[in-house]
N, C-alpha and C positions, 0 to 999 in steps of 0.2 A: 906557596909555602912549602920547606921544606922541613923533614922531621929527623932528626940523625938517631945513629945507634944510640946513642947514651940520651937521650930525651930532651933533646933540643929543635928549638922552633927558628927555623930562618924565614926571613919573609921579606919579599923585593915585590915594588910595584911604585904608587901612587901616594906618597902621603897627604888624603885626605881622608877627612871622616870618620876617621879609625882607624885606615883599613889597614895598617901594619900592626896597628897594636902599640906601639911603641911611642901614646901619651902625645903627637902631634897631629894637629889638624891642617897643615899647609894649602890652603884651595887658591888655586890660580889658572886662569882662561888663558893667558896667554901664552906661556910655554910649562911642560909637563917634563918634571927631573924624576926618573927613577929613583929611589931609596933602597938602600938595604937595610934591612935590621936583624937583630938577634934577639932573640924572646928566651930567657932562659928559663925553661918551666915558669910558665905565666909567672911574672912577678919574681921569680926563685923560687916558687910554692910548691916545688918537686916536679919530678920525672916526667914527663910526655911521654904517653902512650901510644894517641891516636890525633889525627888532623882531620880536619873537613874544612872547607870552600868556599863561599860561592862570591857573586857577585860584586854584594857589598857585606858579606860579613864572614867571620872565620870563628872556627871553635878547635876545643885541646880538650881532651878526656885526659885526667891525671892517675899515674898508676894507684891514688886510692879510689876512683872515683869520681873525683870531682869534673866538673863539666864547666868551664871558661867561655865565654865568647865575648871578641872585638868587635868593631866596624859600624855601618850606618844604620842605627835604630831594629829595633825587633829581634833581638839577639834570645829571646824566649824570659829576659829577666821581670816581664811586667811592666815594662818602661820602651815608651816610644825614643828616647833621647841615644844619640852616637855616642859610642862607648868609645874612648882612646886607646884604651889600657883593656889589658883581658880583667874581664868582670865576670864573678861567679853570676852560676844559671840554674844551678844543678848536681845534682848527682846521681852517678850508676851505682844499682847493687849487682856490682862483681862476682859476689857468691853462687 
């Protein structure tokens, strides 16, 4: 993932199980197409802040607060299930 000056989220890899964010689940053995995609403030829900990683999952901290995460199951929402799309999890107090 990348994060730009003005609060945007790029994100190239694998469209499976989330892991871009960007509402598809593409799974295929047989050959593997990188994706690009553009996340603009999860949803349009404002400004990106901060990004984190990993494996199978990714998160966005939003300039109020808010805390987003994508990808394969356990994204901290309560819910074992693959998110596609950035799903709230949370929130920081900023203050």
């Amino acid at each position: 993932m990348f994060l730009t000056s003005d609060g945007r989220i790029h994100a190239a890899g694998l469209e499976e199980l989330g892991l871009l964010g960007n509402g598809q689940n593409r799974l295929s053995v047989h050959h593997r197409v990188p994706v690009a995609t553009l996340l603009v403030g999860p949803s349009g829900l404002g400004r990106v802040t901060s990004i984190a990683a990993s494996e199978h999952n990714s998160f966005a901290v939003l300039a109020n607060g808010a805390v987003y995460g994508w990808g394969h199951a356990d994204i901290g929402d309560g819910s074992a299930a693959a998110r596609l799309s950035p799903a709230p999890v949370g929130s920081l107090d900023l203050q």
